[in-house]
C-alpha positions as CSV (number, residue, x, y, z in Angstrom):
1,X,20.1,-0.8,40.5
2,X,16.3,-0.6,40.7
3,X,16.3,1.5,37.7
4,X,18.1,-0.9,35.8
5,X,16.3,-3.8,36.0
6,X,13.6,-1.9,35.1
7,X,15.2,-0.6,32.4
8,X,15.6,-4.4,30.9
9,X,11.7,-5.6,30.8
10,X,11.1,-1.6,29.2
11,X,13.6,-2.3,26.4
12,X,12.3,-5.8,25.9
13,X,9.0,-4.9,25.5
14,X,9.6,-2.2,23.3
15,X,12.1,-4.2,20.7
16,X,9.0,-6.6,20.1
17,X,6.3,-4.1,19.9
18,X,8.9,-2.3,17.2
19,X,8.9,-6.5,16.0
20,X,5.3,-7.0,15.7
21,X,4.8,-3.7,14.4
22,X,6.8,-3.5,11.4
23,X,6.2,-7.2,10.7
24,X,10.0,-8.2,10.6
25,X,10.5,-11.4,8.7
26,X,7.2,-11.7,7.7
27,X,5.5,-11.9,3.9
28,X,3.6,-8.0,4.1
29,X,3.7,-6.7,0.8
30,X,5.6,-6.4,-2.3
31,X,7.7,-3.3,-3.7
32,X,7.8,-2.8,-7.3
33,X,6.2,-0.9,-10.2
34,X,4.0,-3.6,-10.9
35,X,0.1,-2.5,-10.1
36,X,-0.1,-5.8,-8.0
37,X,-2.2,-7.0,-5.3
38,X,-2.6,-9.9,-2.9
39,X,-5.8,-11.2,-1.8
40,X,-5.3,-13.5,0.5
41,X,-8.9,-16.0,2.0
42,X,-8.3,-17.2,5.0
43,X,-10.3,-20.4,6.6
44,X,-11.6,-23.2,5.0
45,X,-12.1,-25.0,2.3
46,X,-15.8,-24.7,2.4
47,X,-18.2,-26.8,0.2
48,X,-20.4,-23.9,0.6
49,X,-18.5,-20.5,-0.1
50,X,-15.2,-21.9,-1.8
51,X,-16.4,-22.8,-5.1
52,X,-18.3,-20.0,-5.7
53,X,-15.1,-17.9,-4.6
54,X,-13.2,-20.0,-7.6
55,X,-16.0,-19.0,-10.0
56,X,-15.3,-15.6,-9.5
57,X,-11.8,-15.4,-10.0
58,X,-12.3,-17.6,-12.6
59,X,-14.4,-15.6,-14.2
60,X,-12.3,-12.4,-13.6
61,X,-9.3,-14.4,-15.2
62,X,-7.2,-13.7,-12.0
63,X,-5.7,-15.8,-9.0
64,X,-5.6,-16.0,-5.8
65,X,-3.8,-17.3,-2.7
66,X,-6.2,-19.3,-0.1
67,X,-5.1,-20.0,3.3
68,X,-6.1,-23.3,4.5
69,X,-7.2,-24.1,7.8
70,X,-6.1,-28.2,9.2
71,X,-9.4,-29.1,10.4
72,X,-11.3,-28.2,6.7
73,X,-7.9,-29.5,5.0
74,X,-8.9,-32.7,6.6
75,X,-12.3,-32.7,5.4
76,X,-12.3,-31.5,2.2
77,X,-9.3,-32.7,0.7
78,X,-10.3,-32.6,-2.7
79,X,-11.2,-29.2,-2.7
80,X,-8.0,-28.7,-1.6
81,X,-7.1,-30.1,-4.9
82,X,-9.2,-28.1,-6.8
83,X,-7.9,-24.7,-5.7
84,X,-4.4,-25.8,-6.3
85,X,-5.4,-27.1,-10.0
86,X,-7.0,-23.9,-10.8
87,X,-3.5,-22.2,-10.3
88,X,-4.3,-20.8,-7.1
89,X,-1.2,-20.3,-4.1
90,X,-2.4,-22.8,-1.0
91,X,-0.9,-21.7,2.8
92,X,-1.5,-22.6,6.0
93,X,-3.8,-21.0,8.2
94,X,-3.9,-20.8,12.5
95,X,-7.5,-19.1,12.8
96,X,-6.8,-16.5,15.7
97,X,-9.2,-18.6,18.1
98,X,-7.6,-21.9,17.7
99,X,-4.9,-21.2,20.2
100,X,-4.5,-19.3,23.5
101,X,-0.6,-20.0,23.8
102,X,2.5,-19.3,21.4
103,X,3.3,-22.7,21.5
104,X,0.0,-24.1,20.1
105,X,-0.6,-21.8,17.9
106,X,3.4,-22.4,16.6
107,X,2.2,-26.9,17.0
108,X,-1.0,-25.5,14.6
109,X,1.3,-24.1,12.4
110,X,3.6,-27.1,11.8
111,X,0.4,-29.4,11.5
112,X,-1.5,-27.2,8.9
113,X,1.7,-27.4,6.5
114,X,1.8,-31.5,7.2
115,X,-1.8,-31.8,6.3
116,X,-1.4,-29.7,3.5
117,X,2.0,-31.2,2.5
118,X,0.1,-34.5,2.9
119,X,-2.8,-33.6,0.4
120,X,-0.9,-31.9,-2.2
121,X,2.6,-33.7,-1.8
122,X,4.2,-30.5,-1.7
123,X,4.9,-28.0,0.9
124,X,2.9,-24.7,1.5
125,X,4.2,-20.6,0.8
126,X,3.9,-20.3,4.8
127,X,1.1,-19.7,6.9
128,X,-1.0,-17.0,8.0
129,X,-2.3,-16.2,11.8
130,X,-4.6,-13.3,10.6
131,X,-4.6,-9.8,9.3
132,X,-4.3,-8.7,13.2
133,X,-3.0,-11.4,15.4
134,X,-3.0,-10.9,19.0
135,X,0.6,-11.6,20.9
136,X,0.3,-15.0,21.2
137,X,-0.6,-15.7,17.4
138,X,2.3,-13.8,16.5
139,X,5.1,-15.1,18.9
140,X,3.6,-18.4,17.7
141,X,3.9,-17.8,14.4
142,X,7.5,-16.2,14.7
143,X,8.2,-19.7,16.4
144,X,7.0,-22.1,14.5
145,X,10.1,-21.8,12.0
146,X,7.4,-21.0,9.1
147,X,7.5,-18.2,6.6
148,X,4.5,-15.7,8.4
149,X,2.3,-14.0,5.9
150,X,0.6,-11.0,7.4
151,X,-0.6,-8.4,5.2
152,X,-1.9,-5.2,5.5
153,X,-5.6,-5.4,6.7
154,X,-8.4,-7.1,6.6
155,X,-10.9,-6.4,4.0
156,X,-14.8,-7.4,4.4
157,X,-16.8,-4.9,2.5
158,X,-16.6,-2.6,-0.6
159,X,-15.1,0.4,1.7
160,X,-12.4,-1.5,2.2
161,X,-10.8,-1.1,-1.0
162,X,-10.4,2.9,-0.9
163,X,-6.5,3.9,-0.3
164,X,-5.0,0.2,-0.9
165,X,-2.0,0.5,-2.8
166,X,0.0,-1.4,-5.2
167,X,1.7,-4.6,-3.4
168,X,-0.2,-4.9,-0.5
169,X,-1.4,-7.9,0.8
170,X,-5.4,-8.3,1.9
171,X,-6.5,-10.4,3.8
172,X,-10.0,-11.7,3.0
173,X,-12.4,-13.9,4.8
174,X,-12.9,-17.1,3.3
175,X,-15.8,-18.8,4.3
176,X,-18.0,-15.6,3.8
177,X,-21.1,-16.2,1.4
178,X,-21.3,-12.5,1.3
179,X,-17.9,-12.1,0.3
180,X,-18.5,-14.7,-2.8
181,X,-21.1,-12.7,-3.6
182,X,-19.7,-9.8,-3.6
183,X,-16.4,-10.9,-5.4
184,X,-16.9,-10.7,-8.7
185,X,-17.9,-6.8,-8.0
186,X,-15.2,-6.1,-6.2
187,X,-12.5,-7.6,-8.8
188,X,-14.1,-5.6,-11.4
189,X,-13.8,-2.6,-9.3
190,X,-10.2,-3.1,-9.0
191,X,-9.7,-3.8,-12.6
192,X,-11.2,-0.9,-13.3
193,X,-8.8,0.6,-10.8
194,X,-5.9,-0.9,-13.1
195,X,-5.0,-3.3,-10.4
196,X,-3.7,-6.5,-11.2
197,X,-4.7,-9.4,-8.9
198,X,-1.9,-12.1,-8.2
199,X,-1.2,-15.3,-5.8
200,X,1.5,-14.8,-3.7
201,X,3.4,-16.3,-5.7
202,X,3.4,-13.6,-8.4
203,X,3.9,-10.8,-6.6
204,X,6.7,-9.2,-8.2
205,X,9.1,-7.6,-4.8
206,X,7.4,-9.9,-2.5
207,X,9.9,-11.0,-0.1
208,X,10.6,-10.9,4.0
209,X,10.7,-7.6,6.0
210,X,13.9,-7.1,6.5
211,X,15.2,-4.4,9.8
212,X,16.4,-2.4,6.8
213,X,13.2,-1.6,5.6
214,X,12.6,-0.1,9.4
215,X,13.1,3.4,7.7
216,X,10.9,3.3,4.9
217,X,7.6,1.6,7.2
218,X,8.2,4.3,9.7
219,X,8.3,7.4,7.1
220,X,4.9,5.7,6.0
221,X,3.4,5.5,8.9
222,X,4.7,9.5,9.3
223,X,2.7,10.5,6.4
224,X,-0.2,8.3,7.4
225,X,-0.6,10.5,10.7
226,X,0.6,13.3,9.0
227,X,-2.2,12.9,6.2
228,X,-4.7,12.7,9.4
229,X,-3.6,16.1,11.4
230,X,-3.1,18.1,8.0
231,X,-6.9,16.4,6.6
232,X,-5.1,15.5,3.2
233,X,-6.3,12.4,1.6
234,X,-5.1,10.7,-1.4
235,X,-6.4,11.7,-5.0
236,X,-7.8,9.0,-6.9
237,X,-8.2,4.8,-6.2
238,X,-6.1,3.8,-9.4
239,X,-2.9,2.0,-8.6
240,X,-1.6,4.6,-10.9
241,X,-2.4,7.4,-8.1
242,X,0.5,9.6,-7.1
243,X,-0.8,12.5,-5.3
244,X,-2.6,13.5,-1.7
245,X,-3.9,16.9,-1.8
246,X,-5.4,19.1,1.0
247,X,-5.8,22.8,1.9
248,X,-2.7,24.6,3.2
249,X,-1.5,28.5,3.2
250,X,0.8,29.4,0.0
251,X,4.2,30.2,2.2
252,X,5.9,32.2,-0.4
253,X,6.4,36.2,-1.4
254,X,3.1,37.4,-3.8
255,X,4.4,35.4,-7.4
256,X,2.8,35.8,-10.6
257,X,2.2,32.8,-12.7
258,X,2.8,31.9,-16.3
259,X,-1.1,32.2,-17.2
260,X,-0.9,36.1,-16.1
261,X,-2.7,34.9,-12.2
262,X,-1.4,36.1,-8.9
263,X,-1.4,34.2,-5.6
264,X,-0.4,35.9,-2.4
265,X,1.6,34.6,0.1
266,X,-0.7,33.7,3.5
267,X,-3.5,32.8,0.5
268,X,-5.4,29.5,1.0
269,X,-4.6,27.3,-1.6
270,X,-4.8,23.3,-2.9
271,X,-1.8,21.6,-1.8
272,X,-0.3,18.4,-2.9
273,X,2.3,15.7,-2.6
274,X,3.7,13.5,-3.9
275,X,4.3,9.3,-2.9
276,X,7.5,9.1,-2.6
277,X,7.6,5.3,-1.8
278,X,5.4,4.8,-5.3
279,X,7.9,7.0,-7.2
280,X,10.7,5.2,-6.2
281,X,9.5,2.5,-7.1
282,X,8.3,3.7,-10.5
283,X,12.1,4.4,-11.1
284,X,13.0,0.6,-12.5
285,X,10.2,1.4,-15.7
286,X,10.7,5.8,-15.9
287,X,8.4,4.9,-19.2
288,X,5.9,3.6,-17.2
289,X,6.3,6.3,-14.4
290,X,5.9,8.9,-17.0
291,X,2.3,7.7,-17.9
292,X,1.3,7.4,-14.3
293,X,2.3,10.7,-13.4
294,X,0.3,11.7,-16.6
295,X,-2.3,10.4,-15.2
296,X,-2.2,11.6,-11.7
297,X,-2.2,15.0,-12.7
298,X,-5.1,14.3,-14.7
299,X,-7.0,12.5,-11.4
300,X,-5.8,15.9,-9.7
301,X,-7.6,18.6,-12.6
302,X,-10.4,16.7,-12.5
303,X,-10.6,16.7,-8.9
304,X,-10.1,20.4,-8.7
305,X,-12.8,20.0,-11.2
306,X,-15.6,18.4,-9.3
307,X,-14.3,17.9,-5.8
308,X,-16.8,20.9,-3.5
309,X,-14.1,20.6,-0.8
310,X,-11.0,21.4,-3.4
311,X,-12.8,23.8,-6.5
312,X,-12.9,26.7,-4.6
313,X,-9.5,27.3,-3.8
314,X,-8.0,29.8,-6.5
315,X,-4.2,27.8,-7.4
316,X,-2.7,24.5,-6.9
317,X,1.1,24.0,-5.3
318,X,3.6,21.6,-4.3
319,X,7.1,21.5,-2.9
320,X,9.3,18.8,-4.0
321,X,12.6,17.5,-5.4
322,X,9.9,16.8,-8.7
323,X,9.1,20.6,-9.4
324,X,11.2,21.0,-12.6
325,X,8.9,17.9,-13.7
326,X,6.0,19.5,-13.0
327,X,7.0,22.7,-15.1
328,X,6.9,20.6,-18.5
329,X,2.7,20.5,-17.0
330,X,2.1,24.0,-17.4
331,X,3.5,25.3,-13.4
332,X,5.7,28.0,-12.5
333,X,8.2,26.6,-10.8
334,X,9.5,29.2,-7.7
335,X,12.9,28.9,-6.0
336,X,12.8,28.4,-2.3
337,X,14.4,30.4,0.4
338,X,18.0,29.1,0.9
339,X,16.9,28.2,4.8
340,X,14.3,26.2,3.6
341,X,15.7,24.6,0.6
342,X,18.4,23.3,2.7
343,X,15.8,21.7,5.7
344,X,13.7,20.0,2.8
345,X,17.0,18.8,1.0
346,X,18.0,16.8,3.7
347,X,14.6,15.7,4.5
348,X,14.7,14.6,0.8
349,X,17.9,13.0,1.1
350,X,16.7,11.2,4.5
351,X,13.6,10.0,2.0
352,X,15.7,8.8,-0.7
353,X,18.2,6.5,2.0
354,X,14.6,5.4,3.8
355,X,13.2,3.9,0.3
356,X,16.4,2.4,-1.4
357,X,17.6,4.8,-4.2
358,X,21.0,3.8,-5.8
359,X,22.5,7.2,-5.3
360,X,21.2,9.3,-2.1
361,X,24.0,11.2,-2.4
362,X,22.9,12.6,-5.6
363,X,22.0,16.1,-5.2
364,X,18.1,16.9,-5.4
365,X,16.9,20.4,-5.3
366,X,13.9,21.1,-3.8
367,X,11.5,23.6,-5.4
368,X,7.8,25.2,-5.4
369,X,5.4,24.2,-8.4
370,X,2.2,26.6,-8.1
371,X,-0.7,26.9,-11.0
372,X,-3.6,28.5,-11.2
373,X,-6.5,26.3,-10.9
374,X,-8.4,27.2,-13.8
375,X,-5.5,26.7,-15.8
376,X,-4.7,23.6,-14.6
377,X,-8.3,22.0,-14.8
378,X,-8.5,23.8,-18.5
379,X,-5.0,22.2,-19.6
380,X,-5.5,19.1,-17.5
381,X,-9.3,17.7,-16.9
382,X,-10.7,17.9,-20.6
383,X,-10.6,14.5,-22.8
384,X,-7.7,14.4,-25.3
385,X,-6.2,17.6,-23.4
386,X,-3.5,15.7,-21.2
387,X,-0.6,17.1,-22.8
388,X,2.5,18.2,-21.5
């Protein structure tokens, strides 16, 4: 009986730390092919930091969503104005200090959307309790009967930027002078990045997290740790970037390749994969995806190029449901061992049900791609030499 009630509290607390985790019913990010991105400034208005903040994006030609605090709401009204006349997406905002209690902090809510309903006679996206809000913020939030936006991390300097992808959601500090003067850098970097800044509002995908979307959060948090025991890291900071490469053993019998190389099996060797997440996605626009793998194999020469930690292995490999793509790119594409093609086309199937695709049932056979490096970088990394 002891064990029982026990058991209760145990399952309890673990269904809302699975809640909180995956951000269930809460605005995190979008999913589509669109090279979009959130930015999300939190506190404020500001006399002092918000209009240079609307001068950058301004100046950048892109907008933004600003999450609104009631206390500056209050006192800057017209300000308030100003950001929504510029075209920018207005929310609430519960700074993370405001409250101890869910119930405040769900009362804060509710009087942040008044005030701002009040100034600009029309009601707010939702509200935002912070990038990383502590139990009471988010039960409060989850109770106040708002939509909750919550994206995925808080950014405050140029680092910060490195490994976002396409949809996610930033949340930016907004009554930063440092930030405003270091916006207008960091939207150039992006653009040059080829990401495309949006409000809320026009993120294409945005919508609630949903419990079946519990599959596809947990496989990315799989490769997240998996990326951090195998030391694999993603290959280029374009929106367009498709690939994570790292060092791994070539697992195969001694295979010759279509340039006249050898690589032997136990042999050290540049190993990448592919997003699977961003490749679904890609599938609504296979135009589109075709450029951006394009592309990624060209971030990937180039890398194998001029990366010290990745020129000096001798070939390049990857094993996916994609290797009869890769072929048309120059690799020699190597059946796998019946054993093993069965594990990874499951795994692949589990993938496929995880992120959505129409027909999982579809059968996907997984293969080996392998290249030699020089041939790859020679085909690959040179301008005007990106063919297929």
């Amino acid at each position: 009986m002891k064990r029982r009630t026990l058991l209760l509290p145990a399952a309890l607390l673990t269904a809302a730390g699975v809640w909180r985790w995956s951000g269930l019913g809460t605005l995190r990010r979008a999913r589509s092919a669109q090279p979009g991105l959130g930015l999300l400034f939190e506190g404020g208005p500001d006399p002092r930091v918000t209009p240079a903040l609307l001068g950058a994006l301004e100046g950048a030609g892109v907008r933004a969503t600003f999450a609104l605090d009631a206390a500056s709401v209050r006192a800057y009204p017209d300000l308030v104005r100003r950001i929504a006349a510029a075209g920018h997406d207005v929310v609430g905002f519960v700074p993370p200090a405001a409250a101890r209690w869910p119930w405040e902090v769900a009362s804060r809510a509710r009087g942040v959307v008044a005030e701002l309903r009040g100034v600009l006679e029309r009601g707010p996206l939702g509200v935002s309790v912070g990038a990383r809000p502590g139990w009471a913020a988010w039960l409060g939030g989850q109770g106040s009967g708002l939509t909750v936006i919550r994206g995925q991390g808080q950014l405050s300097g140029a680092s910060g930027w490195r490994g976002v992808r396409p949809g996610a959601v930033l949340h930016v500090p907004g009554v930063d002078s440092g930030v405003a003067a270091a916006l207008p850098g960091w939207l150039g970097a992006l653009r040059d990045r080829e990401f495309e800044v949006h409000p809320l509002s026009g993120l294409r995908g945005l919508r609630r997290e949903r419990a079946r979307d519990l599959p596809a959060t947990l496989l990315q948090e799989v490769d997240v740790w998996y990326d951090r025991v195998g030391r694999i890291r993603r290959v280029g900071d374009r929106a367009s970037s498709l690939f994570r490469a790292g060092v791994a053993p070539y697992p195969l019998a001694d295979q010759r390749l279509r340039d006249g190389a050898q690589v032997r099996r136990g042999e050290a060797l540049v190993e990448f994969h592919l997003d699977s997440a961003r490749l679904t996605e890609l599938a609504e626009r296979p135009v589109a995806g075709r450029r951006i793998v394009t592309a990624s194999v060209r971030d990937l020469a180039r890398a194998l190029r001029d990366d010290p930690d990745l020129n000096g292995y001798p070939a390049v490999f990857s094993i996916s449901i994609f290797s009869d793509v890769l072929g048309l790119y120059g690799f020699t594409v190597v059946d796998l061992p019946l054993a093993h093609q069965r594990r990874l086309t499951w795994w692949s199937r589990v993938i496929r049900r995880a992120y959505g695709v129409s027909d999982p049932s579809k059968q996907h056979v997984p293969k080996l791609a392998v290249m030699s490096r020089e041939a790859f970088v020679q085909r690959h990394a040179q301008p005007g030499r990106d063919q297929t």
